[in-house]
Structures are given as C-alpha cells and as structure tokens.
C-alpha positions as CSV (number, residue, x, y, z in Angstrom):
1,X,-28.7,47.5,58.2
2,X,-31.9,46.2,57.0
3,X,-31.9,47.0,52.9
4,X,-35.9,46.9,52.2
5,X,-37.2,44.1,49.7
6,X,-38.7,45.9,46.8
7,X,-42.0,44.6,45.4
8,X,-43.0,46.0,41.8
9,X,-46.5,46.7,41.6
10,X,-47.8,47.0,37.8
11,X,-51.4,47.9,38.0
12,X,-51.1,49.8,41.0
13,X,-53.9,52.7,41.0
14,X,-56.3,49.7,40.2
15,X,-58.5,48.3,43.4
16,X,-56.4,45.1,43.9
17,X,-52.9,47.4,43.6
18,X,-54.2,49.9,46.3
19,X,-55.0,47.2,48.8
20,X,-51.7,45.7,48.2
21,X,-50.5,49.3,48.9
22,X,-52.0,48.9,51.8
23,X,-51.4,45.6,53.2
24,X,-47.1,46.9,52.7
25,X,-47.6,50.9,53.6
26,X,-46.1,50.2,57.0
27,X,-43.9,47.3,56.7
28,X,-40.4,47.2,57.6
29,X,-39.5,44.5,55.2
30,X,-41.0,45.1,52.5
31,X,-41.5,48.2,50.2
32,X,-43.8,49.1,46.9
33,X,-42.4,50.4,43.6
34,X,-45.9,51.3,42.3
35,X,-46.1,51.0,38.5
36,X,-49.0,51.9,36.2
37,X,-49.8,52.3,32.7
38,X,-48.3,55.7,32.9
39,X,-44.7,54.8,34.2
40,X,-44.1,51.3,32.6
41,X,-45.9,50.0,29.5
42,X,-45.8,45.7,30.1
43,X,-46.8,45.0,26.8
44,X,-42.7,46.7,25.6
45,X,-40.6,43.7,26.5
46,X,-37.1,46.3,26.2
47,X,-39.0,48.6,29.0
48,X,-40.0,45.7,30.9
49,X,-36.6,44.5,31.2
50,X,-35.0,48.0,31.6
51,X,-37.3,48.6,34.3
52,X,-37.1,45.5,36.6
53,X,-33.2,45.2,35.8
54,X,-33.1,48.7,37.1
55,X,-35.0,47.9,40.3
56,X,-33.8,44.5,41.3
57,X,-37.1,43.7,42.4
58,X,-37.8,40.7,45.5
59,X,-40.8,40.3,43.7
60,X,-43.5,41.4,40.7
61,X,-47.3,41.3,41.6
62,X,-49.1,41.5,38.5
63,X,-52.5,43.5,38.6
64,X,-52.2,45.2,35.4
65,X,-55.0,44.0,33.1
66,X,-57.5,44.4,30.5
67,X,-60.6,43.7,32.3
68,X,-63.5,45.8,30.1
69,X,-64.9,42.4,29.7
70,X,-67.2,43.6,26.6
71,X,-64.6,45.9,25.1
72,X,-62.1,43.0,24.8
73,X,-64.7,41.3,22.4
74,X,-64.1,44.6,19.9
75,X,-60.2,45.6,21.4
76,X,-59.1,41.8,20.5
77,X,-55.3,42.7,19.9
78,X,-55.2,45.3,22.9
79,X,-56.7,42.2,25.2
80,X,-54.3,40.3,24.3
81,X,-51.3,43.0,24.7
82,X,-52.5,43.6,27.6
83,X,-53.7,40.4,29.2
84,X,-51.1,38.0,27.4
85,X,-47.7,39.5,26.2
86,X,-47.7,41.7,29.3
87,X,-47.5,38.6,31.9
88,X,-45.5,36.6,29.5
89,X,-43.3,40.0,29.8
90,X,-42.9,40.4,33.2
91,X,-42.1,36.6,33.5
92,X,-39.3,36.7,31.1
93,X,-37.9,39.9,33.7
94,X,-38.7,38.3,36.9
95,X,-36.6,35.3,36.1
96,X,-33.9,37.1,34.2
97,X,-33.8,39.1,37.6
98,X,-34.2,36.1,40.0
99,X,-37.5,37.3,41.2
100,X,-40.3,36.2,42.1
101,X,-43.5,36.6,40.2
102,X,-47.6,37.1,41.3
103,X,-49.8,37.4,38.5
104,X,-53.5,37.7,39.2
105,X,-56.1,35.7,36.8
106,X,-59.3,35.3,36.8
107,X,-62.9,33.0,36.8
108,X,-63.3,33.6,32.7
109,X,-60.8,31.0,32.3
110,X,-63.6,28.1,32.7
111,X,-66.8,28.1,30.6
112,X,-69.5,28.6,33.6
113,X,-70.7,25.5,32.4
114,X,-70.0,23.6,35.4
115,X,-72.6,22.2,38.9
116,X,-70.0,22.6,41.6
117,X,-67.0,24.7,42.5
118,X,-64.2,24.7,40.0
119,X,-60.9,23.6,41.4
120,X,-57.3,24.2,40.1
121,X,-57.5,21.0,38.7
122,X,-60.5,21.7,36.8
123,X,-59.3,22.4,32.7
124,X,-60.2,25.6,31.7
125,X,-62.4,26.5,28.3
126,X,-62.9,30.2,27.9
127,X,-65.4,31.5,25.8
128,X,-65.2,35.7,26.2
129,X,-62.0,37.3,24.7
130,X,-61.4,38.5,28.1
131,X,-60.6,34.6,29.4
132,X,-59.0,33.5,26.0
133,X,-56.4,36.2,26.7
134,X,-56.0,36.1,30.8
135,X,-55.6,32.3,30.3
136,X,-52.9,32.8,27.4
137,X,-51.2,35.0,29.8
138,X,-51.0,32.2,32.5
139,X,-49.5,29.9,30.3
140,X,-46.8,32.5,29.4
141,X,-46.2,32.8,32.9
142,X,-45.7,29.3,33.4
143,X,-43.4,28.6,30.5
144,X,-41.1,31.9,31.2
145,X,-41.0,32.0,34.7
146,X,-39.4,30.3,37.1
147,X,-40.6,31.1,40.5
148,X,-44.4,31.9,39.8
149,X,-47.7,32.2,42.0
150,X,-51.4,32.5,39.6
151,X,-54.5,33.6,41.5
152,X,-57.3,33.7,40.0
153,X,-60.0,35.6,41.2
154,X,-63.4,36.7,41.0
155,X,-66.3,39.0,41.3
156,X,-63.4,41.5,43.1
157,X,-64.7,45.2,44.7
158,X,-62.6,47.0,46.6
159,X,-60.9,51.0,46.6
160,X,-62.0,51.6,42.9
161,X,-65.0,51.3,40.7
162,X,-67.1,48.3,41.1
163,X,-70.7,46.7,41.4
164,X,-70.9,47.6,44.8
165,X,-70.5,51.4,44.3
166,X,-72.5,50.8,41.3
167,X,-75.1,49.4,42.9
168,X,-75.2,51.7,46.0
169,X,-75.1,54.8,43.3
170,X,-78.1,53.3,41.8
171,X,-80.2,52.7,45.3
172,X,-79.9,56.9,45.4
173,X,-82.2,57.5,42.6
174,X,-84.0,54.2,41.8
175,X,-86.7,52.8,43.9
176,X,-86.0,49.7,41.7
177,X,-83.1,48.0,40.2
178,X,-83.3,44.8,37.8
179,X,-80.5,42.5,38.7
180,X,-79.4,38.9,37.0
181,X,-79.9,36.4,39.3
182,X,-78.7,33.0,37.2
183,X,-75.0,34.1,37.5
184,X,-73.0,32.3,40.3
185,X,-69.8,33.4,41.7
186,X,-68.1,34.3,45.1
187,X,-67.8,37.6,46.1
188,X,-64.5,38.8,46.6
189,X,-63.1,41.6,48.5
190,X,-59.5,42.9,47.2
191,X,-58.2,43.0,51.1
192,X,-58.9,39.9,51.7
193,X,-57.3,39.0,47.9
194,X,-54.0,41.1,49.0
195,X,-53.8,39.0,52.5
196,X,-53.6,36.1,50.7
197,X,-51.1,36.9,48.5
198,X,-49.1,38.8,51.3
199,X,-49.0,35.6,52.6
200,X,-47.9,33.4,49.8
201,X,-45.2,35.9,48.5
202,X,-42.6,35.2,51.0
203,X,-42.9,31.4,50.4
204,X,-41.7,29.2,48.0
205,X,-45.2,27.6,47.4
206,X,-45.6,28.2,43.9
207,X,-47.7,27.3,41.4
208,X,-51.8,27.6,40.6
209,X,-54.0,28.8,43.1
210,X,-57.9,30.1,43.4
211,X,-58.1,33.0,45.7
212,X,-62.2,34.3,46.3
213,X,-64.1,35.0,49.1
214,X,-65.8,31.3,50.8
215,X,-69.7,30.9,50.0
216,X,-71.3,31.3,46.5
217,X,-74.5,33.7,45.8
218,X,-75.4,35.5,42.6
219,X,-75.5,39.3,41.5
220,X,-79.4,39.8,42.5
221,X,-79.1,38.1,46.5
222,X,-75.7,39.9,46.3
223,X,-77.3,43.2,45.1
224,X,-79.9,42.5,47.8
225,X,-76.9,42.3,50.8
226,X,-75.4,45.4,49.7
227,X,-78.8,47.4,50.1
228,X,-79.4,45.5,53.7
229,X,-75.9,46.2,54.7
230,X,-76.3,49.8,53.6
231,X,-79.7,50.5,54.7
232,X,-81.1,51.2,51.4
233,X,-84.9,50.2,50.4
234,X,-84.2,49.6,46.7
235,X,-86.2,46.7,45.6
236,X,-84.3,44.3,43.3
237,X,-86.1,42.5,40.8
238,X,-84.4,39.6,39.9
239,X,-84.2,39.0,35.5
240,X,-82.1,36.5,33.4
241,X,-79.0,37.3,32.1
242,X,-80.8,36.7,28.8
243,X,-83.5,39.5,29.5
244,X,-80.8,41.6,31.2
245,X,-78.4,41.6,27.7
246,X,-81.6,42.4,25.9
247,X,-81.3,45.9,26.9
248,X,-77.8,46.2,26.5
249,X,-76.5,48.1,23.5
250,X,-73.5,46.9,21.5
251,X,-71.5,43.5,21.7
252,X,-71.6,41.4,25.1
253,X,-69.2,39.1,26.1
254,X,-70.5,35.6,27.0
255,X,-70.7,35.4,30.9
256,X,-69.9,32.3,32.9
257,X,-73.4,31.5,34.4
258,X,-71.2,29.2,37.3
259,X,-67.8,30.5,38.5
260,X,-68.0,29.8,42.3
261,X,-63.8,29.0,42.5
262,X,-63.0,26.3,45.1
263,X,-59.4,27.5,47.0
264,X,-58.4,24.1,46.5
265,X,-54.5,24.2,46.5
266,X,-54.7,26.4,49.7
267,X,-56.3,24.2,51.5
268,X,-54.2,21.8,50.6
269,X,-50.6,23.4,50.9
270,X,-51.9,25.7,53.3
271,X,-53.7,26.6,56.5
272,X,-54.7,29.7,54.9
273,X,-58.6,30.6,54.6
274,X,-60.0,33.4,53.1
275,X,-62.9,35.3,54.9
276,X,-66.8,34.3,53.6
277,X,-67.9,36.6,51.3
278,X,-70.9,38.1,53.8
279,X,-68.8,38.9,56.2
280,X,-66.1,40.2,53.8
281,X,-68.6,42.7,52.3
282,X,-70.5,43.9,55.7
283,X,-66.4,45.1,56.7
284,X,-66.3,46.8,53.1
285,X,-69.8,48.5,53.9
286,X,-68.4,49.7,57.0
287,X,-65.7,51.1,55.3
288,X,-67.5,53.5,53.4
C-alpha cells in the first residue's frame, strides 16, 4: 500500500501556497496539510511542535510571512514574529521530526545597491524591516534545521492579490497610470516558483538557492507588458521612486532600486531553469 507523504503547508491561502496546492492536488505521492494563520500560529513554538509531531510531516514548505513591506517599518515586533521566530520555529519541528524543511525568502535581503544580478554568494545588507526580519529568519533556519532548502524570491504574482491585478484594476478607470521605473527586479510567477520547489523537495540538494523568473525589467516596462498582454490602452508615465513616495502617505520602507536575483546555485547543482519572466506573465494573462 502506498501511505501518502504529507507536506505541511503554512501560509497556504496565500498566492505561493495555492500554487503549491496546485502543483500536489493530483499527485499520488504526495499530499498537502494546508495550514494558515487560522489553524496553526508559527510564532507558538509548543503549537508548532504539537502540530508537526502530530502530523509526521515528509516535509514543511514555509510560505507564511509578513510581507506588508511598509507596515513592518511600524509592526517591528510582529515582523519579526512573523518573519523570524516563525521559521526558526518550524526548523526546530522539522528536525525534531526528521523532516525536511522549504522556507521561502526574499530579494530585501540585499541593499539594491548592486550593478549586476545578485548571486547566493553575494552577502546580504537589508535596509527595510521587512529584509532585517526575513534574513533573521534564514539564519534561524540554518542553525536549527538540519535538512533545509531557502528560496528567495522576488516581485511574485500569482492566485492572490498583486501588482498585476492591481495594475489591470487600475487600466479600468484610468486612462493614465504613473509607474516607477528606477526599480529593477525579475518578475516572478508563483507556478513557476512552486515547480521549482516541487522539484527540489524530493532531493537532498539542500542549502541556499534564488528562485525568480530569467530576464530583469522594472515596474513601469512591466506595467507596460501587462497592459499589451491584456489589451488595455492605459498610458504609463514612467516617475522615480522618489517622486512616486512623494505622494505616498505615512512611513515607506526603503526599496531595493536593483534586485534582479541570479539562480546561481541551480544552475550549478542543477539542470533546472525557470521560465523568462515575459513568457511567464503572457501564460498568467491568459489565465485570467
């Protein structure tokens, strides 16, 4: 009889955790215990351990976060709840259960500061809240697990709320939309994200890894794709980030201006290649 491998999901009604959902729904090794704020709380360390001692899990796949990137500059001790005891919780359970561990970080780990792609190797130097605490939670992870995967990721849309919706919301009643365009990432699409780690769960390549879409652009040509893709006639004006946090009321979180992620250690460990990020977002317009 074949006794299904159970996967934790934490996160799971976020954008990455439904794509994982459905990268698993029909798979006959594999199943999902789906976990969100609701059912299991990371940052309690006794309901963490009651929880994954209960399920005997193959694996955890971390999506839970705090990812209001200007409310973690005000919700300091929440961020870092959330985005630091939480992994550092998980990876004390996963390797008091022998299980394997997938905790998702991100680009706000580096400073933006940089004139080419940031590899693995590359030392981080976060200046939002919202890095500071997802780059504390990778070192937890590395210190209390044993069998551990980090991806971090970037500039993710998928099932959920996110700048593309935003942006196609906006094309309906604005003939023009103001976009920064000195912001440099990659595009990512959260199926393409759950492929990747689909693949690397089941293997014991652990460690550090970047996981985005190939290619670089900023929000503004980005912006501009979206509306081509869609068919929409908005006209994007291009601003700086400096005009753009002009108009924007309370406190704002420093932005990387440079976060294009090279998947280094993939490409070296691996034959693995993520999709380029046009290509990745004209399948997502199709989607809708």
């Amino acid at each position: 009889m074949n006794v299904m491998k159970k996967i934790i999901v934490t996160g799971s009604n976020g954008q990455l955790g439904r794509a994982i959902n459905k990268i698993y729904e029909n798979n006959a090794e594999y199943t999902c215990v789906n976990t969100d704020v609701g059912e299991l709380d990371i940052t309690d360390i006794d309901a963490v351990n009651r929880f994954v001692s209960e399920i005997k899990p193959y694996a955890i796949i971390n999506c839970a976060a705090h990812t209001n990137v200007n409310g973690c500059e005000t919700d300091i001790d929440n961020a870092y709840k959330i985005n630091a005891i939480g992994p550092r919780n998980l990876a004390i359970a996963a390797a008091g259960n022998h299980a394997k561990l997938m905790h998702i970080s991100t680009d706000y780990v580096f400073d933006g500061q940089a004139k080419e792609p940031y590899t693995e190797f590359a030392a981080p130097n976060p200046k939002a809240v919202y890095g500071k605490t997802k780059l504390a939670g990778e070192d937890f992870v590395k210190a209390f697990s044993r069998e551990y995967f980090i991806i971090r990721t970037a500039w993710l849309y998928g099932d959920g709320k996110n700048f593309v919706r935003t942006m196609l919301g906006l094309s309906e009643n604005h003939e023009k939309v103001t976009v920064v365009g000195d912001q440099f990432g990659s595009p990512t699409s959260a199926d393409e994200l759950a492929k990747a780690i689909a693949y690397l769960l089941p293997t014991d390549n652990f460690g550090l890894f970047h996981g985005t879409c190939e290619g670089m652009t900023n929000w503004a040509d980005f912006t501009r794709e979206i509306y081509r893709l869609a068919g929409k006639s908005t006209v994007v004006e291009t601003v700086t980030t400096e005009q753009y946090d002009k108009n924007v009321s309370g406190i704002v979180a420093p932005r990387p201006a440079y976060s294009v992620l090279e998947n280094y250690m993939l490409k070296l460990t691996t034959d693995y290649m993520f999709a380029d990020w046009e290509k990745a977002i004209a399948e997502y317009i199709k989607s809708l």
